[in-house]
ZADOZA-220134 format. One record per residue: residue in one letter; y, z, x of N, C-alpha, C in turn. Coordinates in steps of 0.2 Angstrom, whole numbers, padded with zeros to 4 digits, always signed. Last residue first. Layout:
# ZADOZA-220134
aYZXYZXYZX;...
END
This chain:
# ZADOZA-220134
x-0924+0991+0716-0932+0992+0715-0935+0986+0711;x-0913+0991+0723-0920+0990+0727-0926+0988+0724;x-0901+0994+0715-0906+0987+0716-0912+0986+0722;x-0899+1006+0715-0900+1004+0710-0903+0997+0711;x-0891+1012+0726-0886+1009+0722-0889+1003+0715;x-0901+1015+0734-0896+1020+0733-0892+1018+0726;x-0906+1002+0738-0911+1008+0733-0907+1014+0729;x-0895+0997+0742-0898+0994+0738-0902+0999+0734;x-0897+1005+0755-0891+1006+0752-0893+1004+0746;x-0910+1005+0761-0912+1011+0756-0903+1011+0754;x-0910+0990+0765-0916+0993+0758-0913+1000+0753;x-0906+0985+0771-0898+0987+0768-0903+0991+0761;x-0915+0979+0781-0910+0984+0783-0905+0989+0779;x-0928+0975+0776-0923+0975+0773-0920+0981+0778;x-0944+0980+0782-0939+0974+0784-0933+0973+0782;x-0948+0987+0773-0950+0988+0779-0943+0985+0784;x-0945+0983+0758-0943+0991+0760-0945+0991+0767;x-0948+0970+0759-0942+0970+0757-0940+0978+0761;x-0964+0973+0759-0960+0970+0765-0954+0969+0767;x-0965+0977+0749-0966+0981+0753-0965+0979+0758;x-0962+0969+0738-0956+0974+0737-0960+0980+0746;x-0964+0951+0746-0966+0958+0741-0962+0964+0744;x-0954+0938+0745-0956+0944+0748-0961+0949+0742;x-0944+0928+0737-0954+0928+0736-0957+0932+0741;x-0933+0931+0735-0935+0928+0741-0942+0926+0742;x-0930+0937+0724-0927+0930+0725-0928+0928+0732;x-0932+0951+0727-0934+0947+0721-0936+0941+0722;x-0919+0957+0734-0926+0954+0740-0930+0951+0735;x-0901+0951+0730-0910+0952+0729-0916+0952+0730;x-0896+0941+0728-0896+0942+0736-0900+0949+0736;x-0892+0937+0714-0896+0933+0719-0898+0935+0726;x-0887+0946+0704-0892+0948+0707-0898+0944+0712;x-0877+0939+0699-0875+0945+0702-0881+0948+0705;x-0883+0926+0697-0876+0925+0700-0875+0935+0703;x-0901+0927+0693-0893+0928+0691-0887+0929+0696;x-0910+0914+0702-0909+0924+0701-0900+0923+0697;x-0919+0903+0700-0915+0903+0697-0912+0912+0693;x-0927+0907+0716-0928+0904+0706-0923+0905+0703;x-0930+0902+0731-0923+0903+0726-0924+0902+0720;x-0939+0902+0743-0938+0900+0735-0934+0904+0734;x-0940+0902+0762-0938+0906+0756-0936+0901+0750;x-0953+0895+0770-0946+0897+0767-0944+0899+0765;x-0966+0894+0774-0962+0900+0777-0957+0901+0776;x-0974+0884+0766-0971+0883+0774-0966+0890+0777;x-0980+0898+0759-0980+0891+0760-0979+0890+0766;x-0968+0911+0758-0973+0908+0757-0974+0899+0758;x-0961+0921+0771-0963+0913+0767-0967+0911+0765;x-0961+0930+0783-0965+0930+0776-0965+0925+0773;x-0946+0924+0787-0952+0932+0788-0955+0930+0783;x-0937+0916+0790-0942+0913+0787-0947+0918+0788;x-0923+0918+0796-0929+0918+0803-0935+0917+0798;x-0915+0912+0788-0915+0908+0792-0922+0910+0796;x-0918+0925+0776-0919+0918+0776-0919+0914+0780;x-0911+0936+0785-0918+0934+0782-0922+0930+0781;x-0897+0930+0785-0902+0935+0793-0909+0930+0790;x-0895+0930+0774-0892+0925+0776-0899+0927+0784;x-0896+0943+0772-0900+0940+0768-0901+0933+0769;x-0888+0949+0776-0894+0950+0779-0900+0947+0777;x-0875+0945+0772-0878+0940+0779-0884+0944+0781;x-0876+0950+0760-0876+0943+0762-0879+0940+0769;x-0873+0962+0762-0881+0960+0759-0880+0953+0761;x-0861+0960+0769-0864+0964+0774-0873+0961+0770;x-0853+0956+0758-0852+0952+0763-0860+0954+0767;x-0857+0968+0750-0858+0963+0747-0857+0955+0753;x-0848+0977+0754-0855+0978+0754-0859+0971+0753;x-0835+0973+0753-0841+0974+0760-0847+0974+0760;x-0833+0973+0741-0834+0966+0743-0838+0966+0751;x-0834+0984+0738-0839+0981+0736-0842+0972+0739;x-0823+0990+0746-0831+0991+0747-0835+0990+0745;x-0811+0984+0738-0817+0981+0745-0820+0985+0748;x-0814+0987+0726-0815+0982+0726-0818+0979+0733;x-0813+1003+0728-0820+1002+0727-0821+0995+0727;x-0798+1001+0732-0803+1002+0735-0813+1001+0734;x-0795+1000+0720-0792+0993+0725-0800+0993+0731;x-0796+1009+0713-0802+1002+0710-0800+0997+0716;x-0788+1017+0721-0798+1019+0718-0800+1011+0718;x-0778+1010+0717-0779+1012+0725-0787+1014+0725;x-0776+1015+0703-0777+1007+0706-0779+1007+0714;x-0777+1029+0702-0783+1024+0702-0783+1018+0704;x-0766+1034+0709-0772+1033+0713-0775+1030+0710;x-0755+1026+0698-0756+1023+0705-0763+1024+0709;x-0758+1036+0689-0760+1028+0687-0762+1026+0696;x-0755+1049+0695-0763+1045+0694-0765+1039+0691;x-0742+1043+0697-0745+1043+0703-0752+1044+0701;x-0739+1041+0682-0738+1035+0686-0742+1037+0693;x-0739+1055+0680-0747+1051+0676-0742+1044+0680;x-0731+1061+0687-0737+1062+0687-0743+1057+0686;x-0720+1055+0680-0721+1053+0686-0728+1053+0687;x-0721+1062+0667-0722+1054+0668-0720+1052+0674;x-0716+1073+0671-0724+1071+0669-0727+1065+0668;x-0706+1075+0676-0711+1075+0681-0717+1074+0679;x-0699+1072+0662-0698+1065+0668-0703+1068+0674;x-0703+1082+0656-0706+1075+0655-0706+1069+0661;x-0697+1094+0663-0706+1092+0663-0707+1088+0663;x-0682+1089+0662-0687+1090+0667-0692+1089+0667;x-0683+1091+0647-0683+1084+0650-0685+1084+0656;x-0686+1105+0646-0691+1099+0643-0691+1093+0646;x-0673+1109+0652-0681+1108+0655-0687+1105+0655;x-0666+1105+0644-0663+1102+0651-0673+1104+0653;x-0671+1113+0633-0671+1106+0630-0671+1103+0640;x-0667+1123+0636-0674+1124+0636-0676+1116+0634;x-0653+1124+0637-0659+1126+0644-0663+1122+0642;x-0651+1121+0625-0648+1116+0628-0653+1117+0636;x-0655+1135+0620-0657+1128+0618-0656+1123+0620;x-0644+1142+0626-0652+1142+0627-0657+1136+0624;x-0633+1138+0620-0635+1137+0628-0642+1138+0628;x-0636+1143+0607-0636+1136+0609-0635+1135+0617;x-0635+1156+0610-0642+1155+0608-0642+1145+0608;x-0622+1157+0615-0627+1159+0618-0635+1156+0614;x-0617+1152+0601-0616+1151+0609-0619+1151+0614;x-0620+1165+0593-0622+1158+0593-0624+1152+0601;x-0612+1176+0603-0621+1175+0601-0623+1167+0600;x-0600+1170+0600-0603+1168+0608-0610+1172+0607;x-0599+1172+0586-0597+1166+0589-0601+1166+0596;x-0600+1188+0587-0606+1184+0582-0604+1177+0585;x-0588+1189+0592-0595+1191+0595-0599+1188+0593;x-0581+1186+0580-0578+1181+0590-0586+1186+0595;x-0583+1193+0574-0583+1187+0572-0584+1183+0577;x-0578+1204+0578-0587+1203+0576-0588+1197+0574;x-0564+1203+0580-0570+1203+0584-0576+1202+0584;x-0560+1202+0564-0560+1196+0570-0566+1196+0577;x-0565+1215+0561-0570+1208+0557-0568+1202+0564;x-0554+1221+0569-0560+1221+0571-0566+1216+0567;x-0545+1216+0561-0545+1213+0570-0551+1215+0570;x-0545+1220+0548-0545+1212+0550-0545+1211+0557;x-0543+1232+0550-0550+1231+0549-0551+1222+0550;x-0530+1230+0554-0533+1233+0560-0541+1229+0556;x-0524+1226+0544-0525+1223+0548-0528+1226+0551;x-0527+1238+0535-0531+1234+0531-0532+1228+0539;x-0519+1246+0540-0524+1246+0540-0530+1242+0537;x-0506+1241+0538-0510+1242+0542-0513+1241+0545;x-0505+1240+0522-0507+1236+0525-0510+1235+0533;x-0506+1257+0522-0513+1251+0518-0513+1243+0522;x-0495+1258+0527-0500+1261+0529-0507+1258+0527;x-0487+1251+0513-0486+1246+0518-0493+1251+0526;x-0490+1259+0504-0492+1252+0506-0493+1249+0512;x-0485+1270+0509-0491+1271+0507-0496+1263+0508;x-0470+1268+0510-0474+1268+0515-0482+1268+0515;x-0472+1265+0495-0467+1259+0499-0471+1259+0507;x-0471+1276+0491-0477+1272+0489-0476+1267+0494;x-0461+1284+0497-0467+1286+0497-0474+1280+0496;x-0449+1278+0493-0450+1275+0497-0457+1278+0500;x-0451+1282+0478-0453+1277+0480-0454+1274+0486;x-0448+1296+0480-0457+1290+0478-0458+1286+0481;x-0437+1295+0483-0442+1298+0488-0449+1296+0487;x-0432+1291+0471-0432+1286+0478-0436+1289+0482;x-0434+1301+0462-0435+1294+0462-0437+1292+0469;x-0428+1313+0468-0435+1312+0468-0438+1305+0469;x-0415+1309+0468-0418+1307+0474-0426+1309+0475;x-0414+1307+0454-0415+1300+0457-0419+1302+0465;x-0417+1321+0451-0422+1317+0449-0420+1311+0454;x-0404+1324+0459-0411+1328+0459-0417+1322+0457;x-0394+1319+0449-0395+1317+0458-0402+1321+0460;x-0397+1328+0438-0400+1317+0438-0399+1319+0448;x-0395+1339+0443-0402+1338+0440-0404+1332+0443;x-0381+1338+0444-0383+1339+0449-0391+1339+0449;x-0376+1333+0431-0376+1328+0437-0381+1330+0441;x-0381+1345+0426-0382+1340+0424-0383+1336+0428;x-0369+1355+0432-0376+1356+0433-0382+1350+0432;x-0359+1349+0426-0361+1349+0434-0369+1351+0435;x-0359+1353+0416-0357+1346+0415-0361+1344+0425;x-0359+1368+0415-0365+1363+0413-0365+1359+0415;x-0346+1370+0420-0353+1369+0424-0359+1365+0421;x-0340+1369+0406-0339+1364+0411-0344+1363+0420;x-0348+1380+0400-0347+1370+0398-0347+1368+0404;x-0342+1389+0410-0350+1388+0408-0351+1380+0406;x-0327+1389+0403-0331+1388+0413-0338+1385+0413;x-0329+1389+0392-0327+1384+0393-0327+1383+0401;x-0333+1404+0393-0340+1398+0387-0335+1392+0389;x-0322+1411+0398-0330+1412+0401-0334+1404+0397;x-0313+1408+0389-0313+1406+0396-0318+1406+0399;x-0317+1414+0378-0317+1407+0377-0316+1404+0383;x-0318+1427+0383-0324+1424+0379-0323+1414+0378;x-0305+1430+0385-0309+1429+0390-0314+1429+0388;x-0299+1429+0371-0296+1425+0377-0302+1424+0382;x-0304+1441+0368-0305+1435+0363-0303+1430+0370;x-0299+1450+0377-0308+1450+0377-0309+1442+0373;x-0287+1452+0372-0290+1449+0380-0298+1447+0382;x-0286+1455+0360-0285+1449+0364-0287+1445+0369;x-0293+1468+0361-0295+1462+0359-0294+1457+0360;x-0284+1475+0371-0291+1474+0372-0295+1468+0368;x-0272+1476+0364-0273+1469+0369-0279+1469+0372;x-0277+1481+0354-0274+1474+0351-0275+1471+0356;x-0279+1494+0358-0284+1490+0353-0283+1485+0353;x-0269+1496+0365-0274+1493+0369-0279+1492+0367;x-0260+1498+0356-0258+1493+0358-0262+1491+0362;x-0264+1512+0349-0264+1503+0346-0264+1497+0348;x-0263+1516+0358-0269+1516+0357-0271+1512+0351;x-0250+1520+0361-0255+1518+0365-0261+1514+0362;x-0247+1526+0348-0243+1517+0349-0246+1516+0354;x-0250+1538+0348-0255+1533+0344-0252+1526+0346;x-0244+1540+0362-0250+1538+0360-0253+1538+0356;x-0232+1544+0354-0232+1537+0360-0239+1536+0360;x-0235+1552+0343-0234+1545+0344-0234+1542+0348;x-0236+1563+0357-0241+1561+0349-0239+1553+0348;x-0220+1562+0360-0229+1562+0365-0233+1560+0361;x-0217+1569+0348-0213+1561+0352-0220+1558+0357;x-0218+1577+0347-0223+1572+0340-0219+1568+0345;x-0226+1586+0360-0222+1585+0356-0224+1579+0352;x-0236+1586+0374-0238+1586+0366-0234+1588+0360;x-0226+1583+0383-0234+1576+0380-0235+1582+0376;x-0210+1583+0379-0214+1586+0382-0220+1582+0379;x-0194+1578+0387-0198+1578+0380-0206+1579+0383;x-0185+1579+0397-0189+1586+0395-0193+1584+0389;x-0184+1565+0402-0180+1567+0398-0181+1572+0394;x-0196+1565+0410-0190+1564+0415-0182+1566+0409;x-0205+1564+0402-0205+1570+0405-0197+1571+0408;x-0203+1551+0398-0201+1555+0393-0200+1562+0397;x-0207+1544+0410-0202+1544+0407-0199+1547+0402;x-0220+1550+0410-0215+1551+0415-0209+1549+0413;x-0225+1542+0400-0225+1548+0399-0223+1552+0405;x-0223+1527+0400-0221+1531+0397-0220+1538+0397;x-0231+1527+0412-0224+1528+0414-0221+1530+0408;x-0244+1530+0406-0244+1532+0411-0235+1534+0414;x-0245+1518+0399-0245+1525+0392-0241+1531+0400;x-0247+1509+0408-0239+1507+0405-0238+1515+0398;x-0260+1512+0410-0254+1511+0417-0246+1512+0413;x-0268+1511+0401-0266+1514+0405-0261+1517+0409;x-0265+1496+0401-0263+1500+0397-0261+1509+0400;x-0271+1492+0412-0266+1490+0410-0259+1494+0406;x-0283+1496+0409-0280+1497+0417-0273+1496+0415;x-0289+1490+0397-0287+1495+0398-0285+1499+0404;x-0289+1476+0401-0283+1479+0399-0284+1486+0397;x-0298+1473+0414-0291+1474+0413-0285+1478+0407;x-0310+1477+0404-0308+1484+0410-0299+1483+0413;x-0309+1466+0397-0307+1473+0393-0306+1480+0398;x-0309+1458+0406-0305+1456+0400-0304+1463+0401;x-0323+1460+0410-0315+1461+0415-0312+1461+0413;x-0332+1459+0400-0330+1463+0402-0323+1465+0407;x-0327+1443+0397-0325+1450+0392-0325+1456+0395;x-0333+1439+0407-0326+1437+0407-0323+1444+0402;x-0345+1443+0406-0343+1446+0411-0335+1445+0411;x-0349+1434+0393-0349+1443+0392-0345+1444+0400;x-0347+1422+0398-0342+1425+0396-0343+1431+0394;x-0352+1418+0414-0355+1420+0409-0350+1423+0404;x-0351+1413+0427-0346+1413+0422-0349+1414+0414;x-0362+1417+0433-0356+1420+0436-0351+1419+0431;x-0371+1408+0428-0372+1417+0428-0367+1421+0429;x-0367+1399+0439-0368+1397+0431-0369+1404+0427;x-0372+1403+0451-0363+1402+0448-0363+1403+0442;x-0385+1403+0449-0383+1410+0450-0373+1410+0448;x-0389+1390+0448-0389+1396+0441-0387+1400+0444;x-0386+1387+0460-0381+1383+0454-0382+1387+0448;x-0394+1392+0468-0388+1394+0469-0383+1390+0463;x-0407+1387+0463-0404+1394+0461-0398+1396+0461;x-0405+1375+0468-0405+1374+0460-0406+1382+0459;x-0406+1376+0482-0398+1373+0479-0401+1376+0471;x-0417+1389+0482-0415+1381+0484-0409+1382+0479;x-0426+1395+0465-0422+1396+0472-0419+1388+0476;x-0429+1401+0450-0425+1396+0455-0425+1397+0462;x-0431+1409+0440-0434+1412+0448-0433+1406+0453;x-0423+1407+0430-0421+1412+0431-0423+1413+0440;x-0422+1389+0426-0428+1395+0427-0424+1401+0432;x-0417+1380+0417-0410+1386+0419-0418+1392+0420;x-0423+1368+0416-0426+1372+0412-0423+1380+0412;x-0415+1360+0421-0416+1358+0416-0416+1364+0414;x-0417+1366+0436-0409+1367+0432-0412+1365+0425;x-0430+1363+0437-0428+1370+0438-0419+1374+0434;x-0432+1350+0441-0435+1353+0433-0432+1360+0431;x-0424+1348+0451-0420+1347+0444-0423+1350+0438;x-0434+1355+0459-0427+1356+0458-0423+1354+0453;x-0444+1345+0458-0445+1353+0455-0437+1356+0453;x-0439+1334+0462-0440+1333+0453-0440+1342+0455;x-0440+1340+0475-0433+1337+0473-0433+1338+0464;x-0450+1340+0477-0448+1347+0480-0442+1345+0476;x-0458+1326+0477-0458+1334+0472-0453+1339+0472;x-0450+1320+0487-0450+1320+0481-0450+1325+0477;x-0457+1327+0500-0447+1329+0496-0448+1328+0492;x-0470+1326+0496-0468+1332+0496-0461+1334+0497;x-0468+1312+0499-0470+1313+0494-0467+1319+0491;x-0464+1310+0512-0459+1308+0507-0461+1312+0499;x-0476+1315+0517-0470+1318+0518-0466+1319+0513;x-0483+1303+0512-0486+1312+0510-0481+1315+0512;x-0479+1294+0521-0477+1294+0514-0481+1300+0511;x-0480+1300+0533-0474+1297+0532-0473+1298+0525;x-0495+1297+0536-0491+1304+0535-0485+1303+0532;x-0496+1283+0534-0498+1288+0529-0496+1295+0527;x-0489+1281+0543-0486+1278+0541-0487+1281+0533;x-0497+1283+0554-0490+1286+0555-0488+1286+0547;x-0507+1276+0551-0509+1283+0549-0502+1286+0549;x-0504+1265+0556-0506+1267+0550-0506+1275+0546;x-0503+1265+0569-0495+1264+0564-0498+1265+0557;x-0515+1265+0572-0510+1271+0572-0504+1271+0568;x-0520+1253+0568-0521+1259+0566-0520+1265+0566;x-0512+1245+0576-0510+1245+0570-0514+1250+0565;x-0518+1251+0587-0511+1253+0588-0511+1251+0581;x-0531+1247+0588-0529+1253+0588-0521+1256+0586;x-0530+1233+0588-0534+1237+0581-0530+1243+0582;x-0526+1230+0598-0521+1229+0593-0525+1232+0586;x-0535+1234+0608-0528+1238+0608-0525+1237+0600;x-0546+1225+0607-0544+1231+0603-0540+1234+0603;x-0544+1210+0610-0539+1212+0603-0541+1221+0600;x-0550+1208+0621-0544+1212+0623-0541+1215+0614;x-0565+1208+0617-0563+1213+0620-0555+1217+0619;x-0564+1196+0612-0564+1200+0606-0563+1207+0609;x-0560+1189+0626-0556+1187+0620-0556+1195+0616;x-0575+1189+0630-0568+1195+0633-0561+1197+0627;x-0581+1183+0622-0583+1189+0621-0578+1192+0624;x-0576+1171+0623-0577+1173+0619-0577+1183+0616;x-0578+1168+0636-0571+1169+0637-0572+1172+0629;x-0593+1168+0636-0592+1173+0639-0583+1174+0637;x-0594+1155+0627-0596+1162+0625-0594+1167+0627;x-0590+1149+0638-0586+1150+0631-0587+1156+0629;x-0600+1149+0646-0594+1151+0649-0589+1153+0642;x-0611+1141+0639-0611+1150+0641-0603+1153+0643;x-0607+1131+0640-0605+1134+0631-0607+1143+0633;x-0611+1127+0652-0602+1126+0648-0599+1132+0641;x-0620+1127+0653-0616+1132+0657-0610+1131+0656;x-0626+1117+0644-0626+1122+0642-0623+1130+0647;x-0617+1106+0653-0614+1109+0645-0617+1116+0642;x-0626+1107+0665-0619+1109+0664-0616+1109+0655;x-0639+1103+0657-0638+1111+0661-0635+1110+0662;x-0635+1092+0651-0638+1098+0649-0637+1103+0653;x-0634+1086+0663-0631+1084+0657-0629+1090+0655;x-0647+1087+0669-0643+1089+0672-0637+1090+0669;x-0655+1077+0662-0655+1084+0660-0650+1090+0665;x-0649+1067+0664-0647+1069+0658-0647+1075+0659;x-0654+1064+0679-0647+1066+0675-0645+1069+0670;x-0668+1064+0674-0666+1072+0676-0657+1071+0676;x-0668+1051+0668-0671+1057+0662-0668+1066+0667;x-0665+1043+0680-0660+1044+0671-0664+1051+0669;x-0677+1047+0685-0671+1048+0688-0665+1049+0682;x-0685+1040+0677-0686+1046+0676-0679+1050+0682;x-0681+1027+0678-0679+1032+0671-0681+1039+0673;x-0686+1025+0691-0676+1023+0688-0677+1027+0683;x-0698+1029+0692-0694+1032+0695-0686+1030+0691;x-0703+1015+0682-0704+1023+0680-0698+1028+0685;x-0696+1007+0692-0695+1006+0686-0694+1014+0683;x-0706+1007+0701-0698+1006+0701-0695+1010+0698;x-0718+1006+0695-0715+1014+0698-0711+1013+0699;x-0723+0994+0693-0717+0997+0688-0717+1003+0690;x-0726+0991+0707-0719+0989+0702-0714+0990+0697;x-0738+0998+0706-0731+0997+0712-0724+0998+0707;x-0743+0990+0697-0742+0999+0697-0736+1001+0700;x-0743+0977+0703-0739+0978+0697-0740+0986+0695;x-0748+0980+0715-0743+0978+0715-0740+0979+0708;x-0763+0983+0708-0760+0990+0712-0751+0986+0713;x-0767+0970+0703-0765+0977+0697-0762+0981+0701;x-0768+0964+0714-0763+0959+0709-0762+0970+0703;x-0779+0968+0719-0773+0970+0724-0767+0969+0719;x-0789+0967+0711-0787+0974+0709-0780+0975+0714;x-0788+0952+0709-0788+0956+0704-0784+0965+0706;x-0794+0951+0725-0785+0949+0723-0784+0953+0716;x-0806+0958+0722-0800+0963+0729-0794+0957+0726;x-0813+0948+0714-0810+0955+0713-0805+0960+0716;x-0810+0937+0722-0808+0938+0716-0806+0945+0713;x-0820+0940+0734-0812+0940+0733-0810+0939+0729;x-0831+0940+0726-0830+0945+0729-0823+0947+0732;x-0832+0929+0719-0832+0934+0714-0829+0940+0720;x-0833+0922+0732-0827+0921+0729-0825+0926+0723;x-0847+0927+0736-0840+0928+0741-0834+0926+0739;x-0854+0922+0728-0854+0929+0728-0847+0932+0731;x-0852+0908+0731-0851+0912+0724-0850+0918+0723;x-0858+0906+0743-0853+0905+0743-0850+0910+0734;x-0871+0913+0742-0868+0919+0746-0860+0915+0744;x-0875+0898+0733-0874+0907+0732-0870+0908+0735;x-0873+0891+0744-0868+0890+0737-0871+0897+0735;x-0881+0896+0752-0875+0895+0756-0872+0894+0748;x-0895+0894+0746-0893+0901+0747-0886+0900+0748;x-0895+0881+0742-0893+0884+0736-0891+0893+0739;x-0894+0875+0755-0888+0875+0752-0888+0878+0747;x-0910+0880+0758-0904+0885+0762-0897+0881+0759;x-0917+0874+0749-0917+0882+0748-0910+0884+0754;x-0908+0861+0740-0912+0862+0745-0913+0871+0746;x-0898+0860+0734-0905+0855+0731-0910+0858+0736;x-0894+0874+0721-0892+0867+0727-0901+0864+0729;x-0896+0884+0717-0889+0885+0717-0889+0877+0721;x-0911+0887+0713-0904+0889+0708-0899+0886+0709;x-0920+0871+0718-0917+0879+0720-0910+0878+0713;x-0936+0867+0716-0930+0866+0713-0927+0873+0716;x-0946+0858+0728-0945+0863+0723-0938+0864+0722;
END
């Protein structure tokens, strides 16, 4: 009879069990040959994922770098408020300054508005200049004029009439009588002249104050002038001030908003350091589940190959002691398929003899080929 694997039934079972046994190490070198090259590239995988945590260490020192900024940042915008405050006090000095200047100014134009205008309710220097001004008023020159000469007069009808007395001519003789109509001619004449004269003396004192008063207006208005001006001058310059203070403070909100960014880029620098983290412990990860499974399939290759050595020699058992045989008692080998030859099928058993007698029945049963 013809056997599947050789000329005879016990070289066709031994070229089987030989086939089954080379499939069987074939497989355990296959899955030893994958578990080494997993191996191998976990070198590998480790070396980058070693690179992937420097970097990301990279990362978390720059991003403890940019925090650090931020923080000298934020002190930075701390120290510059002294200079807000101080250039905002020189500011306001600077304002009251020129409100000051202001209210000389005015007080100085009022002053001159005061001589222009010869306001009788004057007071300050620009009263005391009308009140001299008033003083040579030539009705007063006239008045003195005329109370001198008739004092004068007076005085001179006064010795004439002692004089006469002293030569018994008597004041109400014609000699007394005319002396004073001659009186009283002569202090018509010199009361007028004297009032004429001190009319012209009064109105050319008053001119010549005018001329001063005048001066003393313009030095009025000039030093209102300048008092403006130096008014406006500090005004401004209070303005600029203050303008700087507002420019130190925009600086600090500036140099704040700075180390916000800063901060918000250090946190993106974290969160990226970590990412790379995860990555590189996720691609470890999935290398050590690549790994378990090559160690699974290494594994399940020599439990198959056990199993597979272990049906062999019961099968190798079976065939030699000739149980059951048909004919002369030997085991027929039909031509069983390569994976299915150590199969109690392939022995020309019946399936009740295979389940009494088969030692490896109910693994075979277990694993689908018992039946």
């Amino acid at each position: 009879m013809a056997s599947a694997f050789g000329d005879t039934m016990n070289s066709s079972l031994e070229n089987a069990l030989n086939i089954g046994a080379g499939k069987a190490n074939s497989a355990v070198t296959t899955m030893n040959n994958g578990l080494n090259a997993v191996i191998a590239g976990g070198g590998q995988i480790r070396a980058d994922t070693n690179s992937m945590r420097g970097q990301a260490q990279l990362v978390n020192t720059q991003a403890n770098s940019v925090n650090m900024t931020a923080d000298e940042l934020a002190a930075l915008a701390t120290t510059l408020t002294p200079y807000a405050n101080k250039l905002g006090g020189y500011g306001d000095e600077l304002s009251a300054l020129a409100t000051s200047l202001t209210e000389q100014a005015n007080d100085k134009f009022g002053q001159a508005d005061a001589l222009v205008n010869m306001d009788p309710n004057a007071s300050g220097l620009a009263g005391e200049y009308l009140k001299h001004y008033a003083s040579l008023s030539p009705e007063r020159y006239v008045s003195r004029a005329g109370s001198d000469a008739q004092a004068s007069a007076e005085n001179a009808l006064a010795q004439n009439q002692r004089a006469l007395a002293r030569r018994g001519v008597s004041v109400g003789s014609g000699a007394g009588l005319g002396m004073r109509q001659q009186y009283a001619r002569m202090l018509a004449e010199l009361t007028s002249s004297a009032k004429t004269k001190a009319w012209d003396e009064g109105n050319k004192a008053q001119g010549a104050f005018l001329s001063t008063m005048t001066g003393a207006a313009k030095t009025f208005y000039d030093m209102g002038s300048q008092g403006t001006s130096q008014a406006i001058s500090a005004m401004g310059q209070a303005g600029d001030m203050q303008k700087g203070a507002a420019n130190v403070i925009a600086t600090q909100g500036g140099l704040i908003k700075d180390a916000g960014s800063l901060r918000a880029t250090a946190g993106t620098l974290f969160s990226n350091a970590a990412s790379i983290f995860g990555s590189a412990a996720g691609i470890e990860n999935n290398y050590l589940n690549t790994l378990e499974g090559a160690y699974k399939d290494l594994s399940s290759a020599y439990t198959s190959a056990a199993k597979y050595y272990l049906d062999a020699a019961a099968t190798e058992v079976s065939a030699n002691n000739g149980s059951g045989a048909r004919g002369s008692g030997g085991v027929t080998v039909t031509n069983a398929p390569a994976d299915d030859w150590m199969n109690w099928k392939g022995t020309g058993h019946s399936e009740t003899w295979n389940k009494n007698n088969n030692p490896d029945y109910w693994t075979l049963a277990n694993n689908g080929a018992a039946a």
